[in-house]
C-alpha positions in Angstrom: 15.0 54.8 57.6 14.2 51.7 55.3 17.3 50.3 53.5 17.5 49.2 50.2 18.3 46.0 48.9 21.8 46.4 47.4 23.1 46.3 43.7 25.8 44.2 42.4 29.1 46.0 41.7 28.8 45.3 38.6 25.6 47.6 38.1 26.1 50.8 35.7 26.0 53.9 36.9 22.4 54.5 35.8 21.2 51.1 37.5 22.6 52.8 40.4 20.9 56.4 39.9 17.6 55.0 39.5 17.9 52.5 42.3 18.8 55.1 44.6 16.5 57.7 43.3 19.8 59.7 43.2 20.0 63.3 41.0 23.2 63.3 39.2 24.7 66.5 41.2 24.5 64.6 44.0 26.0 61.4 42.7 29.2 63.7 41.9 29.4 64.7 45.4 29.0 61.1 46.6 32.3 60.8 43.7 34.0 63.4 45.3 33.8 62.2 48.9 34.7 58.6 47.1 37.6 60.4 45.8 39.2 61.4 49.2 38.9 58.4 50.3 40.6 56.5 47.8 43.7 58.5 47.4 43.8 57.8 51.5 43.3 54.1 50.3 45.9 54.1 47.3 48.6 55.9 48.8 50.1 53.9 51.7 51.2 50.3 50.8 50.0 49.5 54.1 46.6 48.6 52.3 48.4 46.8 49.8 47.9 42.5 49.8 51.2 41.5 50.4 51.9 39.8 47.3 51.1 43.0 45.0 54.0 43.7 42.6 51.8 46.1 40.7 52.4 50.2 40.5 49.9 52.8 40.7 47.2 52.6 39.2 46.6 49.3 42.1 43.5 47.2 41.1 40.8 46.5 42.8 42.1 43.1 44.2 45.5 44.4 45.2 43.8 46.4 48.3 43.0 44.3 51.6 39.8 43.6 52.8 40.5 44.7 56.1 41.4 47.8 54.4 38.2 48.0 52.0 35.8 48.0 54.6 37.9 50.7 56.4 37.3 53.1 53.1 33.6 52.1 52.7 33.1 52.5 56.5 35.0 56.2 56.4 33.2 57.0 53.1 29.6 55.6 54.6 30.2 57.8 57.5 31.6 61.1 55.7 29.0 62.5 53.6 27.9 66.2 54.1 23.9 67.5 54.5 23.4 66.3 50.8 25.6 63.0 50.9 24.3 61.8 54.4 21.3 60.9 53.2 22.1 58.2 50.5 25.3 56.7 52.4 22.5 55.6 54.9 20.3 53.8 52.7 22.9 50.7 52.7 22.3 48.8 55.8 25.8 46.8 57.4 26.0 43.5 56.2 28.4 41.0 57.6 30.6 41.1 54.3 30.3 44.9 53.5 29.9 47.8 55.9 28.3 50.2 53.1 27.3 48.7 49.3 26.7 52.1 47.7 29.8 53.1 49.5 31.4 49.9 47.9 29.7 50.3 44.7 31.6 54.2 44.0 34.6 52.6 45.5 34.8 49.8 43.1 34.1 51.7 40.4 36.7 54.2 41.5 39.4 51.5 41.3 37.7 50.7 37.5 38.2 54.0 36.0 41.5 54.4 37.2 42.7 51.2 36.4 41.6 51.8 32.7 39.0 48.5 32.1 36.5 50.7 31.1 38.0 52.7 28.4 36.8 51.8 24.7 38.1 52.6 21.6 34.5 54.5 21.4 35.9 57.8 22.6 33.8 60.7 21.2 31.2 58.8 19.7 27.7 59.4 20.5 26.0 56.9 21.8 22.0 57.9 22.4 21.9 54.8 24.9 23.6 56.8 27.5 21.0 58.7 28.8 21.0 60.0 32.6 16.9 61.1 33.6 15.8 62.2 36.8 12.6 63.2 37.9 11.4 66.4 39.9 9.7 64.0 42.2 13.5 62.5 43.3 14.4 63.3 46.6 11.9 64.5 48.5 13.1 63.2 52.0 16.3 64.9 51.7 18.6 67.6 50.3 19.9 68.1 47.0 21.7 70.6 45.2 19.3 70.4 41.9 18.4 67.7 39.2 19.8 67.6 35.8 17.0 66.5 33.0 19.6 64.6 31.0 23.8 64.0 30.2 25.1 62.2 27.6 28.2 60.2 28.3 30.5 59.0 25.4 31.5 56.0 27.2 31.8 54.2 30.2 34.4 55.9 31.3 33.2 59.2 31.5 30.7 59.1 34.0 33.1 58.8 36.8 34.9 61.6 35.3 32.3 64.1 34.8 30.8 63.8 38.2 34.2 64.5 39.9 34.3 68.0 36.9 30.3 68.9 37.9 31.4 68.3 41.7 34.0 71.5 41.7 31.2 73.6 41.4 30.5 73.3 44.7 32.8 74.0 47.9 32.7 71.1 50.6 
């Protein structure tokens, strides 16, 4: 399997959905499996830096390294018959065991930590679009494509993916 070159943490969600070729359904399962994996990460101060004073919600930069690539090793390696698939098209890299697996995991630590939330809430903003073709994902399985979601703000597209993810039992 050919890996792909990977995305700056930085990228939107949609940068990442049309990188990966990735149906939306999917990506909430991939947000799911992130999910576990960070409340393993978040809730023993074991994975804390030593100098962090902060309380829940920790930051991005309060976790170690050592313990980062733990999570994005655990979250790379946990995916299910429609996961699997994606987790494998990051390739190791000296300084990251799994980018896509960092990518959800970063973004994770974003949208609890509350940077992404605007003063836009319940606006409608046309630009946030979600598309997916029927011709996505043809090499693997996939629980079905959604044609389009709108998403208020940043903020919401971690959200919703965890909400459309309890539709299915892992």
């Amino acid at each position: 399997m050919a890996s792909l070159a990977p995305l700056a943490m930085s990228s939107t969600k949609d940068e990442l959905l049309n990188h990966l070729n990735l149906p939306p359904d999917t990506y909430a399962l991939m947000a799911k499996e992130t999910d576990r994996v960070y409340i393993w990460l978040t809730s023993e101060k074991s994975h804390l830096k030593s100098n962090c004073k902060r309380k829940p919600p920790y930051d991005w930069s309060d976790i170690q390294e050592k313990s980062k690539d733990e999570a994005m090793e655990a979250i790379g390696k946990g995916g299910d018959e429609y996961t699997d698939y994606y987790w494998r098209l990051a390739a190791p890299a000296v300084d990251c065991p799994n980018w896509i697996a960092r990518w959800f995991l970063y973004h994770k630590f974003r949208y609890r930590d509350g940077r992404n939330r605007t003063h836009q809430r319940g606006s409608h903003n046309s630009d946030r679009r979600y598309h997916t073709d029927s011709g996505h994902g043809r090499h693997h399985r996939s629980r079905g494509h959604h044609h389009s979601s709108d998403y208020a703000n940043q903020d919401d597209y971690y959200e919703e993916g965890l909400m459309n993810a309890g539709m299915y039992a892992l």
